[in-house]
MOPAC internal coordinates of N, CA, C and O (Angstrom, degrees):
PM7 1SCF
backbone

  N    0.0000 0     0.00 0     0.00 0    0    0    0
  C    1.4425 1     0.00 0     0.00 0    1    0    0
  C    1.5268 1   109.94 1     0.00 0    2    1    0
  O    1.2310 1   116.95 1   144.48 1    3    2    1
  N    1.2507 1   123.40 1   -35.52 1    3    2    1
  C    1.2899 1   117.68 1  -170.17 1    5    3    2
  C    1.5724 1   106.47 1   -87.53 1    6    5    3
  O    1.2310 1   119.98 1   160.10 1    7    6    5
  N    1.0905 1   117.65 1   -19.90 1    7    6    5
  C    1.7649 1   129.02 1  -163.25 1    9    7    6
  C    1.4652 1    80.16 1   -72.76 1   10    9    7
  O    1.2310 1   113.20 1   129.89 1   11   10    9
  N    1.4038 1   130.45 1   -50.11 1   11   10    9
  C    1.4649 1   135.61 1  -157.81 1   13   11   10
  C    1.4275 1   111.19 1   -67.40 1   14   13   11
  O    1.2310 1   124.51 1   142.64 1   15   14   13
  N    1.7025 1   108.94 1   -37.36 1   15   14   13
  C    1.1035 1   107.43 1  -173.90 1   17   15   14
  C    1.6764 1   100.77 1   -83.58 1   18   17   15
  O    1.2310 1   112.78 1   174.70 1   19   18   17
  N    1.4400 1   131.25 1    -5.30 1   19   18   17
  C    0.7849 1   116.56 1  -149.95 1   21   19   18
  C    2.0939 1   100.83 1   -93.34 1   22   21   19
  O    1.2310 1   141.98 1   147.62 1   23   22   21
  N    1.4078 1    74.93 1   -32.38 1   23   22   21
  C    1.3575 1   105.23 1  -170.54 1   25   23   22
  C    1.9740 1   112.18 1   -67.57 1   26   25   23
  O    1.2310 1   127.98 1   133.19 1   27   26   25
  N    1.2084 1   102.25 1   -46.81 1   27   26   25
  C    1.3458 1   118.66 1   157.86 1   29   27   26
  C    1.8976 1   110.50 1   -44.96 1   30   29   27
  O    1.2310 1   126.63 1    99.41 1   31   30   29
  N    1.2550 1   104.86 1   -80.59 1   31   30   29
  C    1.5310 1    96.96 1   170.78 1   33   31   30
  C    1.4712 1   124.44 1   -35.38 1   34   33   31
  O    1.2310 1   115.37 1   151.92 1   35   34   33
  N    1.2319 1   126.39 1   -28.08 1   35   34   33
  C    1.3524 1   140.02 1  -164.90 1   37   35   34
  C    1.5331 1    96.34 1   -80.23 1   38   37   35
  O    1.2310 1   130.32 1   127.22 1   39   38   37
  N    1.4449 1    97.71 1   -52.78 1   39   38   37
  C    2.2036 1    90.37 1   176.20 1   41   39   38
  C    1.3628 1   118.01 1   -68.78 1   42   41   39
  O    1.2310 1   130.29 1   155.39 1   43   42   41
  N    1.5986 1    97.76 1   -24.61 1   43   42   41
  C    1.5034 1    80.74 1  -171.80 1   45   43   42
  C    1.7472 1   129.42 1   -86.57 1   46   45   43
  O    1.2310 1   136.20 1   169.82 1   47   46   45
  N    1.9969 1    86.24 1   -10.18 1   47   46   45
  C    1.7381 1    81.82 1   171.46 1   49   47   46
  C    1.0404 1   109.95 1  -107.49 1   50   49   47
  O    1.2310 1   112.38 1  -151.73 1   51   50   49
  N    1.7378 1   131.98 1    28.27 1   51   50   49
  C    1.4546 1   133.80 1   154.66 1   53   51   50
  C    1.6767 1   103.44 1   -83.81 1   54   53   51
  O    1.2310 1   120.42 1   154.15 1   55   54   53
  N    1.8577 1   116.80 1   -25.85 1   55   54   53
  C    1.5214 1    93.74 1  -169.62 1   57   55   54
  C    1.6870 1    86.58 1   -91.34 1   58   57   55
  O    1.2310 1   112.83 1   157.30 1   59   58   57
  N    0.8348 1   131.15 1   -22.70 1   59   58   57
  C    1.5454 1   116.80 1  -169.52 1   61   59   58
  C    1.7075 1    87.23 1   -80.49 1   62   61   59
  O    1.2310 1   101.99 1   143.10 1   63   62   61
  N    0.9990 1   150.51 1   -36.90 1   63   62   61
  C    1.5789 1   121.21 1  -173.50 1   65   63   62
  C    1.5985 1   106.20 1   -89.23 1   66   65   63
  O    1.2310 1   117.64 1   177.47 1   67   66   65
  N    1.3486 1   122.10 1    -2.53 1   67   66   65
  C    1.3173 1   107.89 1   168.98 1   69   67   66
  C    1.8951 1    94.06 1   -86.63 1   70   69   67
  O    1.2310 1   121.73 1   151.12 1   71   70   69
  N    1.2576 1   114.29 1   -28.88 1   71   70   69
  C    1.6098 1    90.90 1  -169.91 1   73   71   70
  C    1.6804 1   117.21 1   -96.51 1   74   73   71
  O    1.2310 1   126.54 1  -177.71 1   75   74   73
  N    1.1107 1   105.03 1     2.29 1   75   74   73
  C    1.6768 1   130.65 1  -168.69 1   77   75   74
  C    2.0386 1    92.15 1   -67.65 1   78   77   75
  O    1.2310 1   121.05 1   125.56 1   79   78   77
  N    1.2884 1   115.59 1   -54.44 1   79   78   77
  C    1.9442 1   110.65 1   172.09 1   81   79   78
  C    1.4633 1   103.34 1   -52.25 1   82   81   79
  O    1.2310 1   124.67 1   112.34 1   83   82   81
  N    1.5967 1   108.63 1   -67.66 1   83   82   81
  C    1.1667 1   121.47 1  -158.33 1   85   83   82
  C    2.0923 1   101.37 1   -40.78 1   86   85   83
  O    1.2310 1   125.42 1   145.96 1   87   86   85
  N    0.8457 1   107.19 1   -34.04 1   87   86   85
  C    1.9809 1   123.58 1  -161.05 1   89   87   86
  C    1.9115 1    87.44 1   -88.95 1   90   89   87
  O    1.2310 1   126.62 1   153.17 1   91   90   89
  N    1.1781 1   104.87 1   -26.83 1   91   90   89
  C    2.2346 1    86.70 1  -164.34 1   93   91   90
  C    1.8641 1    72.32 1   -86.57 1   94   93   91
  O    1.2310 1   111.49 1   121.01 1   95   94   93
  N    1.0532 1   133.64 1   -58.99 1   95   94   93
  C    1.7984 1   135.07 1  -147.34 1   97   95   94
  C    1.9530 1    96.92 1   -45.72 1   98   97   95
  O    1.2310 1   123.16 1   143.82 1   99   98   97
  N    1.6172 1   111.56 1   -36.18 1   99   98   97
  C    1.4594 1   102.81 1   173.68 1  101   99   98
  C    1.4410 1   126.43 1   -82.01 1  102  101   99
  O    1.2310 1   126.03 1   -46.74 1  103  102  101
  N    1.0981 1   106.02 1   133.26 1  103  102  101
  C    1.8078 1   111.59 1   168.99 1  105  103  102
  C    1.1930 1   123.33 1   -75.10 1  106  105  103
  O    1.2310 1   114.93 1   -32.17 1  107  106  105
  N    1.1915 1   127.23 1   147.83 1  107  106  105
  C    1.6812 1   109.92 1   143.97 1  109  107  106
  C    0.8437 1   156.53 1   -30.89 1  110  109  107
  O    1.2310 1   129.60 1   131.08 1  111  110  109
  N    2.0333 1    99.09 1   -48.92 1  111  110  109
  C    1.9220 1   120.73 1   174.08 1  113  111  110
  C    1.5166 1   100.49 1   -78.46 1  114  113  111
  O    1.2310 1   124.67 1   164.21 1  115  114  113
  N    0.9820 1   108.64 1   -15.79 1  115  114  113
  C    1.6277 1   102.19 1  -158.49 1  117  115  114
  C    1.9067 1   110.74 1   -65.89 1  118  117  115
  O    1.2310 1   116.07 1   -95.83 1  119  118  117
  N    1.0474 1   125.06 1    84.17 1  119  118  117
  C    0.8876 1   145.55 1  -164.94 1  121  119  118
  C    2.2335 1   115.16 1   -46.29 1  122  121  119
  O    1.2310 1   138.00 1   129.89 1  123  122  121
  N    1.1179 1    82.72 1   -50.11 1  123  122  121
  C    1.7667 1   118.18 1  -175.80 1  125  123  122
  C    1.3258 1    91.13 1   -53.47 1  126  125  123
  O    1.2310 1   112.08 1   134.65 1  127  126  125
  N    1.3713 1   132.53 1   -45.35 1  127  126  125
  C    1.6064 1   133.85 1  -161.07 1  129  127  126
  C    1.4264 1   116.15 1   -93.13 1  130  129  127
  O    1.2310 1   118.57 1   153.20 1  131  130  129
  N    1.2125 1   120.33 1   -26.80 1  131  130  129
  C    1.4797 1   127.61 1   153.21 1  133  131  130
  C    1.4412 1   124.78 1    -7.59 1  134  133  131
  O    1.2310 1   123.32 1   -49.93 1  135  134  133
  N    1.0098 1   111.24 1   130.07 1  135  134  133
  C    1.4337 1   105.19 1   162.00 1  137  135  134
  C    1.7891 1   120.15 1   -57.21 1  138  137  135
  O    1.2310 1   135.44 1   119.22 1  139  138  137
  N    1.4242 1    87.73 1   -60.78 1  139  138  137
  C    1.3622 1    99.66 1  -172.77 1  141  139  138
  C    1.9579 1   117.83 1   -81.10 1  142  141  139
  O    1.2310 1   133.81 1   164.29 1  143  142  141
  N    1.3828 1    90.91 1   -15.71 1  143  142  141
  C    2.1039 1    84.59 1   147.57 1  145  143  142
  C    0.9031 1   113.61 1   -54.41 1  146  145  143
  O    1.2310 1   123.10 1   122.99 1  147  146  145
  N    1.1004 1   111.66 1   -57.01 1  147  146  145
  C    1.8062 1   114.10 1  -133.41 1  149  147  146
  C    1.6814 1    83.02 1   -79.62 1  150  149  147
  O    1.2310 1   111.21 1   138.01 1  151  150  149
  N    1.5176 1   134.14 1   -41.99 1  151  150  149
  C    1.2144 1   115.92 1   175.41 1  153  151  150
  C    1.9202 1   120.89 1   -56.91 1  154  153  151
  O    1.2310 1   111.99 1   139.53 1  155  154  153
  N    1.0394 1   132.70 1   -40.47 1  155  154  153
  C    1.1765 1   137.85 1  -167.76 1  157  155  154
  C    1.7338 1   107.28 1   -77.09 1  158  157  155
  O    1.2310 1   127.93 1   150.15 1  159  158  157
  N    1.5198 1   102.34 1   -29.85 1  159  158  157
  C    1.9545 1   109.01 1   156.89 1  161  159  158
  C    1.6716 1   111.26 1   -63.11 1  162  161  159
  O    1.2310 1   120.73 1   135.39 1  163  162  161
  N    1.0408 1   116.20 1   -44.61 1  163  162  161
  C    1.7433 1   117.23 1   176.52 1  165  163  162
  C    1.6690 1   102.09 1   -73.73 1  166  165  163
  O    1.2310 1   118.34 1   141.21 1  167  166  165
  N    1.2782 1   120.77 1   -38.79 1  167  166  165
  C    1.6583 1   111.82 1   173.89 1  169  167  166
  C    1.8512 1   101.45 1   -43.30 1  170  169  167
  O    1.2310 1   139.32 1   100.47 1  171  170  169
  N    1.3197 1    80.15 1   -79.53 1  171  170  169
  C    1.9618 1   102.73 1  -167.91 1  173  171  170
  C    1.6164 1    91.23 1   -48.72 1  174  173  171
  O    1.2310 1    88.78 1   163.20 1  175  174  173
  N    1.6381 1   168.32 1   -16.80 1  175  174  173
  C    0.8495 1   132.33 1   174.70 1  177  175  174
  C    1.6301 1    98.04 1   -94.81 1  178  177  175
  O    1.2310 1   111.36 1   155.49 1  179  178  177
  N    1.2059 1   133.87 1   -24.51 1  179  178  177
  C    1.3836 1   137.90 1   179.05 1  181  179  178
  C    1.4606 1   103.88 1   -54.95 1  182  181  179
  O    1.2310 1   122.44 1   141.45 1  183  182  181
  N    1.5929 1   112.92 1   -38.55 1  183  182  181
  C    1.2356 1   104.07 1  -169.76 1  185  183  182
  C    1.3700 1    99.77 1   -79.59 1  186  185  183
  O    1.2310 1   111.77 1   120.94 1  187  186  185
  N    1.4266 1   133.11 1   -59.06 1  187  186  185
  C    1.3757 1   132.97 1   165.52 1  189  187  186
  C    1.4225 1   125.51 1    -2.20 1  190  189  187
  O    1.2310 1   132.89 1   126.05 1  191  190  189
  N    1.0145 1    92.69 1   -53.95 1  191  190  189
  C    1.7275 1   110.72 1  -171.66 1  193  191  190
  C    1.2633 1   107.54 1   -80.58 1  194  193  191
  O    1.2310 1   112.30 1   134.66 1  195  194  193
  N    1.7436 1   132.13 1   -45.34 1  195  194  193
  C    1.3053 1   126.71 1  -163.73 1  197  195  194
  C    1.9532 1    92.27 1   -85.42 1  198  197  195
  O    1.2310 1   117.27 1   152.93 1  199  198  197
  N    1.4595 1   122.80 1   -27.07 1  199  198  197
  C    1.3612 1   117.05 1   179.01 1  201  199  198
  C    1.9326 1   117.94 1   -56.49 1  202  201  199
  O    1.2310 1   135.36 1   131.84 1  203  202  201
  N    1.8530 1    87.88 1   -48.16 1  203  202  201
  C    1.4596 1    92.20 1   162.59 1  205  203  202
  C    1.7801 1   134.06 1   -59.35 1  206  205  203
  O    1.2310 1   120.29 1   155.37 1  207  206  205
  N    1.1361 1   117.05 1   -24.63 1  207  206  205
  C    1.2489 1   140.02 1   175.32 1  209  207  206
  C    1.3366 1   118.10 1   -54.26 1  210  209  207
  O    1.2310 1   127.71 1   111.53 1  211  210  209
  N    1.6126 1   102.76 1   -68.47 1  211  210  209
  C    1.4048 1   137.30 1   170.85 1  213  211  210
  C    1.6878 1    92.44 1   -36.37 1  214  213  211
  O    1.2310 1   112.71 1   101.47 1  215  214  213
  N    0.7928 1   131.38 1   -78.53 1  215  214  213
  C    1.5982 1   140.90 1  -160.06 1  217  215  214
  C    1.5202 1   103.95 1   -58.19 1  218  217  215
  O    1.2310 1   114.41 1   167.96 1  219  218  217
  N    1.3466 1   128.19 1   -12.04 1  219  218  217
  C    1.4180 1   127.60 1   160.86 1  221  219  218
  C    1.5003 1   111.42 1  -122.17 1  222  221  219
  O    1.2310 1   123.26 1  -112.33 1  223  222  221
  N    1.2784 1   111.36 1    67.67 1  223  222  221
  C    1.6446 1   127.39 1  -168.48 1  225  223  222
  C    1.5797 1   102.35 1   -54.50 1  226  225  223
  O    1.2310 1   122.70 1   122.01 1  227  226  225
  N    1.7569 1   112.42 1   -57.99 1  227  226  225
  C    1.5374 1    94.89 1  -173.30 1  229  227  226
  C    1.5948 1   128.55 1   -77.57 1  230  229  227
  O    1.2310 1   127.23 1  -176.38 1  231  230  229
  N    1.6540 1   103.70 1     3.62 1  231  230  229
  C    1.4792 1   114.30 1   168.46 1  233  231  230
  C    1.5668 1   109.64 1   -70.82 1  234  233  231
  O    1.2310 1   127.66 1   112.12 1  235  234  233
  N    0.7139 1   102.86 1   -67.88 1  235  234  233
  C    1.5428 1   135.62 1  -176.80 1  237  235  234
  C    1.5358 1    95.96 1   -40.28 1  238  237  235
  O    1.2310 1   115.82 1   113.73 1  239  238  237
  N    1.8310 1   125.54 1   -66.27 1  239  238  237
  C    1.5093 1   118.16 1   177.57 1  241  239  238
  C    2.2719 1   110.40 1   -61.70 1  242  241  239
  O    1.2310 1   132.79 1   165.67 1  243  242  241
  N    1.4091 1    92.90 1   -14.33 1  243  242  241
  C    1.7703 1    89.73 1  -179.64 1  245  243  242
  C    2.1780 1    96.82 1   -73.84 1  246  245  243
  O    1.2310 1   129.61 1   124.35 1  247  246  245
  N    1.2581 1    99.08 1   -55.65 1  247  246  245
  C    1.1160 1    91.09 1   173.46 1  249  247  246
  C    1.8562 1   139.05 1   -58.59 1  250  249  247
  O    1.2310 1   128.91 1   150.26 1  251  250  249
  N    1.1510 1   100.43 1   -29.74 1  251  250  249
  C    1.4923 1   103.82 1   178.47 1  253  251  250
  C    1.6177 1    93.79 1   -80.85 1  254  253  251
  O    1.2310 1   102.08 1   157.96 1  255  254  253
  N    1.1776 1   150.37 1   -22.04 1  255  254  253
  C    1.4098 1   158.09 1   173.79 1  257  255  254
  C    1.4082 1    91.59 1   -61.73 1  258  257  255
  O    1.2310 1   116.53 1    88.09 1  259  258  257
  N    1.3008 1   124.19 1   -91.91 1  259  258  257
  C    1.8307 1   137.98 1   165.86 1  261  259  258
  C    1.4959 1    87.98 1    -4.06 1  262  261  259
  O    1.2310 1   111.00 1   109.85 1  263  262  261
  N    1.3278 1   134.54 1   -70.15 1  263  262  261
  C    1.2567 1   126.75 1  -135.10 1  265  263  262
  C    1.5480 1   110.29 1   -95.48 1  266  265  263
  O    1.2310 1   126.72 1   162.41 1  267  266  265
  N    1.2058 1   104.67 1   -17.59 1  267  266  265
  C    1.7798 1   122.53 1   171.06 1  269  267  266
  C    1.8708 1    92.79 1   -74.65 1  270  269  267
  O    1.2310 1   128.41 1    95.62 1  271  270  269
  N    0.8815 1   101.41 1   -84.38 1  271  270  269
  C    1.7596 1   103.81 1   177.24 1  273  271  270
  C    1.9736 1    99.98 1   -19.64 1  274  273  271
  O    1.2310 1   118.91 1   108.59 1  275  274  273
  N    0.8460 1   119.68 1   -71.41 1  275  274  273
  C    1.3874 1   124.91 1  -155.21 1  277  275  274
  C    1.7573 1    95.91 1   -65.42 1  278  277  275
  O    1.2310 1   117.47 1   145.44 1  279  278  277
  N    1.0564 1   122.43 1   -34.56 1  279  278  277
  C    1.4960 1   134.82 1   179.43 1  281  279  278
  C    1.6558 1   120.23 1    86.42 1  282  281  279
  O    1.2310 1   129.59 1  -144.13 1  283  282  281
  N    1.0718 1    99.13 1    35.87 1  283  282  281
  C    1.5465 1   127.41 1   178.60 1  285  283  282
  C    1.7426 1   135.38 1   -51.57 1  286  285  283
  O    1.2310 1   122.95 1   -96.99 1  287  286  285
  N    1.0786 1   111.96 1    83.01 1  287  286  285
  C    2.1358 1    90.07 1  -156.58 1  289  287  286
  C    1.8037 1    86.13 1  -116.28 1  290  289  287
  O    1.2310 1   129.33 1   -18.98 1  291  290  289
  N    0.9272 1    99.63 1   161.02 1  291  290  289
  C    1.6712 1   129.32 1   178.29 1  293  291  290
  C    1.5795 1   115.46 1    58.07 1  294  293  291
  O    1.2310 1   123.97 1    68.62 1  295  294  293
  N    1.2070 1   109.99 1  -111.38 1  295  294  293
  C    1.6600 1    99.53 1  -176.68 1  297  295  294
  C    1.1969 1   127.34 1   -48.45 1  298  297  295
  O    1.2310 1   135.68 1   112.44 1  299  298  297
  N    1.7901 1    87.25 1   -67.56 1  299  298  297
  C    1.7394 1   114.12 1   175.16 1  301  299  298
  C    1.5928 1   105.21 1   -44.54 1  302  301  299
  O    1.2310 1   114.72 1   165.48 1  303  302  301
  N    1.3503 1   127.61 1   -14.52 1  303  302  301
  C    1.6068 1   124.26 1  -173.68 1  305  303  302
  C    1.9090 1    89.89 1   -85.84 1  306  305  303
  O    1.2310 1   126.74 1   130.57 1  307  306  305
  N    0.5792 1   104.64 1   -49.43 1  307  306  305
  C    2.0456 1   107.60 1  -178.09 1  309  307  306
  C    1.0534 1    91.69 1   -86.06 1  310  309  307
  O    1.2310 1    97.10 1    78.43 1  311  310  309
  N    1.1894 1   158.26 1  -101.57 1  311  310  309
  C    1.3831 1   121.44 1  -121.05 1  313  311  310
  C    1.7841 1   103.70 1   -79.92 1  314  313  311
  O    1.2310 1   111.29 1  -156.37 1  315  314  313
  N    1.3000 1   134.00 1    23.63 1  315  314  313
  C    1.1614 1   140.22 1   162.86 1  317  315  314
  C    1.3312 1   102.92 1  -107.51 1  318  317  315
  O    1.2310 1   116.11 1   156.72 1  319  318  317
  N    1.4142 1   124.99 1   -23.28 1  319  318  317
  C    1.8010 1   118.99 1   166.21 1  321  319  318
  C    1.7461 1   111.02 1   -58.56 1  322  321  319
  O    1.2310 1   134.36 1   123.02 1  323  322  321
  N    1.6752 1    89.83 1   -56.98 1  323  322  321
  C    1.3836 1   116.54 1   172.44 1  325  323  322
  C    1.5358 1   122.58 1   -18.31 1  326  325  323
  O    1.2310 1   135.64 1   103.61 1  327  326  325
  N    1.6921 1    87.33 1   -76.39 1  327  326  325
  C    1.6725 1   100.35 1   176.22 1  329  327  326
  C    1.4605 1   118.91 1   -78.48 1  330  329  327
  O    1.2310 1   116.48 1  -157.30 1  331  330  329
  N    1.3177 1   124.29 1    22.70 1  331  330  329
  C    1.2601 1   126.27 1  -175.25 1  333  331  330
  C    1.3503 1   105.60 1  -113.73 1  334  333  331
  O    1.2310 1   127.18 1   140.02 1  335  334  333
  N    1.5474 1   103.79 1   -39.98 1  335  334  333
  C    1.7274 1   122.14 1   179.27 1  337  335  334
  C    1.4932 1   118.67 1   -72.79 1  338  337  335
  O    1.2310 1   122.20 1   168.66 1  339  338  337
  N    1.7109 1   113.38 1   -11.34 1  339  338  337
  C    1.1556 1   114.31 1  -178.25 1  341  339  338
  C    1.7866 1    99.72 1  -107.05 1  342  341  339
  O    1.2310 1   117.43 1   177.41 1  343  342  341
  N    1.2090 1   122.49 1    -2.59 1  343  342  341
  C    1.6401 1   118.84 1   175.04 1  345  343  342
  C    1.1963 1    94.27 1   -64.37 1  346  345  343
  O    1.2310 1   116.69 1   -29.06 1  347  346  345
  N    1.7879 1   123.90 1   150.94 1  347  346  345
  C    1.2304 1   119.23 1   131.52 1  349  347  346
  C    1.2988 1   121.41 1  -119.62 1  350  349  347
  O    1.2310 1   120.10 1   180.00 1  351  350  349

């Protein structure tokens, strides 16, 4: 029982001193490190990309076709839209 507890303590102040730097290196202001930045930067380039898209409608329906054929769902479905929308 005690080896266990002893052993337990032993992981837990190896993960807290491996994550103890990682936690002082972030700020408060620091905006970029956010959780919820870094999500609203992936919004605004999602939108980027589907605005650019939009403006080549019958590319864009050849590719989502391509990607139905291939049987493609989630990532692999975009970044195969992606790289299809950037061929010319």
């Amino acid at each position: 029982m005690t080896r266990s507890r002893i052993a337990m303590a032993a992981v837990f102040a190896s993960l807290f001193a491996a994550a103890a730097p990682a936690a002082q290196a972030q700020t408060p202001g620091d905006s970029a490190t956010t959780p919820q930045a870094s999500k609203m930067t992936t919004r605004e380039r999602v939108n980027d990309m589907m605005s650019k898209w939009r403006q080549n409608r019958p590319k864009l329906a050849a590719c989502r076709k391509d990607a139905r054929k291939k049987g493609l769902a989630g990532d692999n479905r975009w970044f195969f839209i992606s790289n299809c929308m950037e061929k010319s």
